[in-house]
N, C-alpha and C positions, 0 to 999 in steps of 0.2 A: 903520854906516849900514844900515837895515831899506828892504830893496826888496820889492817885490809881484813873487810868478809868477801868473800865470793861467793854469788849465788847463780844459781839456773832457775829458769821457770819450767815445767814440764807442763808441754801441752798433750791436747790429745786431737787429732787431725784426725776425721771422718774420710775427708779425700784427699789428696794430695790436690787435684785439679780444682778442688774448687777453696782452695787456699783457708779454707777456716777453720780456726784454734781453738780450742775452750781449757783455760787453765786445771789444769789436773793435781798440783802439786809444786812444793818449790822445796830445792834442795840446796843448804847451804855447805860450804866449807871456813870453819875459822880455822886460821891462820894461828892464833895466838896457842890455841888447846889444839890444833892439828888434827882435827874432828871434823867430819861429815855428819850432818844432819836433814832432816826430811820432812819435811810437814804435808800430809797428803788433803787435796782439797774435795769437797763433795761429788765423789763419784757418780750419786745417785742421781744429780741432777745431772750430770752431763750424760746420764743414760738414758734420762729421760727425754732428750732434746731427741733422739736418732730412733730409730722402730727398730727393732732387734738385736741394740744393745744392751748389753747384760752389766750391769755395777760387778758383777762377781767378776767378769772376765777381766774386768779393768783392775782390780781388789788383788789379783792373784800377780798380777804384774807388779804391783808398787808394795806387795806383801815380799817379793823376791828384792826387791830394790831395796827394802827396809832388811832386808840378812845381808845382803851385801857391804849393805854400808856398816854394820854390823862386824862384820867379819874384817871390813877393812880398819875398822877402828880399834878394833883388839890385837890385828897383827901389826898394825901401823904397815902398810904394804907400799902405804903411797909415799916417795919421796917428793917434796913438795918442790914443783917447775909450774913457773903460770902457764907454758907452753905446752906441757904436758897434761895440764889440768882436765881440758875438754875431753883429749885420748882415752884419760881414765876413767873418765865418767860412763863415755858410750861404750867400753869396751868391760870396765870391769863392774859398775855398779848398777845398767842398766843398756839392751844393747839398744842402740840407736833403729827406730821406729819400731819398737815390739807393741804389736798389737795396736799399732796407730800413738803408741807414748814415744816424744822423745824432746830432750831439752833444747831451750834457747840457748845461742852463745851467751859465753859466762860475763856476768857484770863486775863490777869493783865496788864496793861504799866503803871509803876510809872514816875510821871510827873514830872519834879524839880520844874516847876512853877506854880502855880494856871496860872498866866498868857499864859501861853503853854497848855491848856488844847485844847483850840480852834482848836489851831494849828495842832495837835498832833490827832483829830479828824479828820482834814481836810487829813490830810495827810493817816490813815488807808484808809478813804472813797476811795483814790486816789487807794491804794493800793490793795483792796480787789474787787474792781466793776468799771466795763469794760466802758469809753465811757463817765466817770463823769465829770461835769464841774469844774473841779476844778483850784483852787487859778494857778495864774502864777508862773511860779517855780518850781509845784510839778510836775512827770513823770506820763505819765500815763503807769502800766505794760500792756505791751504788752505779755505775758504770752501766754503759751499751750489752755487755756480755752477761751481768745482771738479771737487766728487763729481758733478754732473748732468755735466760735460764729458768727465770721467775713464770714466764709466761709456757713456756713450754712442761715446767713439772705440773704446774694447774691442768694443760689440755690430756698428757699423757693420766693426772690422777683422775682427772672425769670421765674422758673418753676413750681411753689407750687405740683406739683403731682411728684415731683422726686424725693422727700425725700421718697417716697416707694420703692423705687430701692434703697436705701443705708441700708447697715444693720452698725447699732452703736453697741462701742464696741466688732468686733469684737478679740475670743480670737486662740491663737496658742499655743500648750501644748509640751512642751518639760519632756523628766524626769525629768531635770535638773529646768526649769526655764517656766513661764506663762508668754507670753506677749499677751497687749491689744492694738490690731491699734483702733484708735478713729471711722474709717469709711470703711468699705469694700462693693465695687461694683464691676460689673461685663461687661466687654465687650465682646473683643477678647481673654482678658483674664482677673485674678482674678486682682483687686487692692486693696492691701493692703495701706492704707492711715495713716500716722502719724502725727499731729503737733508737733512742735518742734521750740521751743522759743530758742534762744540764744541771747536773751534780757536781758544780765544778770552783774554784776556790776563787776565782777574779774573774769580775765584771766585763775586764776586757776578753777573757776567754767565752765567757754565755755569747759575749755581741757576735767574735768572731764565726762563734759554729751555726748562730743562727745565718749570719751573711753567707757563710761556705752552702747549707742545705739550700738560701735560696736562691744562688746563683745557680747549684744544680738543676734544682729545678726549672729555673727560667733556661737552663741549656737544655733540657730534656722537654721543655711543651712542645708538641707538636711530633715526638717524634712516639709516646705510647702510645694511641690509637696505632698508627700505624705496624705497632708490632704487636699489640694485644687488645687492641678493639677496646670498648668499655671500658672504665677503671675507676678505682678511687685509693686515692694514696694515704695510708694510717700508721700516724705516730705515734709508738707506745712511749710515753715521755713519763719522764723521775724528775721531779724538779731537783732544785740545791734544798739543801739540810742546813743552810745558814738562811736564816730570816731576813738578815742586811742585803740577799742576794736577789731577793723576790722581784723587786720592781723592774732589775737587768734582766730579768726571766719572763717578766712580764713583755714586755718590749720586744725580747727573742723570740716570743711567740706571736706577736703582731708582723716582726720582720717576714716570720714565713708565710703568714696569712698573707701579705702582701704580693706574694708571686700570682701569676699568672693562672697556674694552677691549685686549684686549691684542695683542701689538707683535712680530715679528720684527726682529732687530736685525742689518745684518752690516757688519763692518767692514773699514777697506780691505784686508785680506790676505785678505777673505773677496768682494769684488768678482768676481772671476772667477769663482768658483761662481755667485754670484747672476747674472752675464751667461751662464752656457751653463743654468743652470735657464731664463732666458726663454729660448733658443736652442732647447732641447730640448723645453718643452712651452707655448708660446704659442700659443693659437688666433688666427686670422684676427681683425684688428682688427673687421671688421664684425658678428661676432658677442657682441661685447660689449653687454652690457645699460645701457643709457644711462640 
C-alpha cells in the first residue's frame, strides 16, 4: 500500500534581497497517522553565519511551532486538502516569514510502505539538515551550505568581530552572466570566496559542476579587476565520501585549474588555516572596493 508524506523545508532568510537560505528545520505531514511532525535543524550555526543573531530568537520561533503542531495533533484541527495544505501551515502552525523563518512549497515522496514511512523520514532529516544524528547508514550531505556553516561557526568561535570584515554574497555582473561568491574579504588583495561540494553520487555530476564553475569563470576573466581591482578567487572544497569518486574529483579540480583565471583551492583539513588567515589579516569591511 503506497501512502504520500508531505514535507516543507523551513528556511531562515537573512534578506530577502539577497536571496539566501540556510535550512532551519523540516516539517513533515503523514498522511497515513494524520500527524504533523518537526525536526528542527542547528540553530546555532546558522547564528553564527550573521553578527547579531541570536540561536535563542530563532529557538523561541520553532519552540511555538513545535505547540502548534502539538496542539494541531490532539485536536486533529486539520481536515486533510492537499490544496489547503500550505494555508495551514503559514497560517496555523507558523506564520509565514516570522523572524526571517518560513517554509518551501510542499513536496510529495510516495512511500511503497506504511512501514518505510519512518524510514523515509529519517533519511530527508539526513538529507536536508547539516550535523543530524542520524540512524547508522545514512550519509550525512556534505553540501555548499555545509562548508559556508562549517567555516563561518569556526570564524565566529575564534573571532566573533570578524564576521564584520566579511561581506556575504557577494555579487559579479557580467553582460552575459551574475555570479555570487558566498564571502568576499579584503587584505593585500580582494578575496573572492566560493564553496564548492563535490560530495556528490556520479561521476557525471563532479565533471558537470567542475565544467559549469569553469565556464564561469572564463565568462567572468577580465571583467574583476575592473570592478574590484586585485583579487584572488578561493574554493573551500569537500571532496566525495566515496573513494570510487576520487579520480572524477581529481580531474574536476584540474578542469578548474584550467581556466584562464586561476584558483586557490583549500580543503577541509585545510579550513582552519584559511579562517585564522581572514582572522590575521582582514581589513575593515568598509574599506573594500565595491
Amino acid at each position: 500500500m503506497t501512502v504520500n508524506l508531505f514535507y516543507s523545508v523551513l528556511k531562515y532568510r537573512h534578506g530577502l534581497v539577497l536571496g539566501e537560505s540556510l535550512n532551519a528545520g523540516i516539517l513533515f505531514y503523514d498522511l497515513y497517522s494524520d500527524k504533523f511532525s518537526f525536526e528542527s535543524g542547528d540553530l546555532k550555526r546558522i547564528a553564527c553565519s550573521y553578527p547579531g543573531l541570536k540561536a535563542k530568537k530563532l529557538s523561541k520561533y520553532t519552540e511555538v511551532l513545535k505547540e502548534n503542531i502539538k496542539k494541531s495533533n490532539q485536536s486533529n484541527i486539520f481536515k486533510f486538502e492537499i490544496d489547503k495544505l500550505q494555508e495551514f501551515i503559514s497560517k496555523e502552525l507558523l506564520y509565514s516569514d516570522a523572524a526571517g523563518l518560513s517554509f518551501d512549497p510542499i513536496e510529495t515522496v510516495p512511500v511503497p510502505k506504511i512501514n518505510d514511512i519512518e524510514k523515509t523520514i529519517n533519511y530527508l532529516k539526513q538529507l536536508f539538515l547539516i550535523d543530524l544524528n542520524a540512524p547508522i547508514g545514512l550519509k550525512r550531505k556534505r553540501n555548499e551550505e555545509y562548508i559556508i556553516s562549517e567555516v563561518f561557526h569556526l570564524l565566529k568561535k575564534k573571532s566573533p568581530g570578524i564576521l564584520n570584515k566579511v561581506e556575504r554574497n557577494h555579487r559579479i555582473q557580467t553582460p552575459l552572466i551574475e555570479f555570487i561568491f558566498d564571502f568576499f574579504w579584503k587584505s593585500d588583495s580582494n578575496h573572492l570566496t566560493k564553496a564548492l561540494s563535490f560530495d556528490l553520487e556520479s561521476h557525471i555530476n563532479i565533471q558537470n559542476k567542475a565544467l559549469q564553475i569553469y565556464g564561469a569563470l572564463e565568462q567572468l576573466d577580465g571583467t574583476f579587476k575592473n570592478q574590484i581591482g586585485a583579487f584572488e578567487i578561493d574554493f573551500l572544497v569537500a571532496k566525495p565520501n566515496d573513494k570510487n569518486q576520487f579520480k572524477e574529483f581529481d580531474n574536476a579540480i584540474k578542469i578548474i585549474e584550467n581556466s584562464k583565471i586561476s584558483s586557490n583551492f583549500s580543503f577541509e583539513d585545510e579550513w582552519y588555516r584559511y579562517v585564522d588567515l581572514i582572522i590575521e589579516t582582514a581589513d575593515e569591511i568598509d574599506h573594500i572596493k565595491q
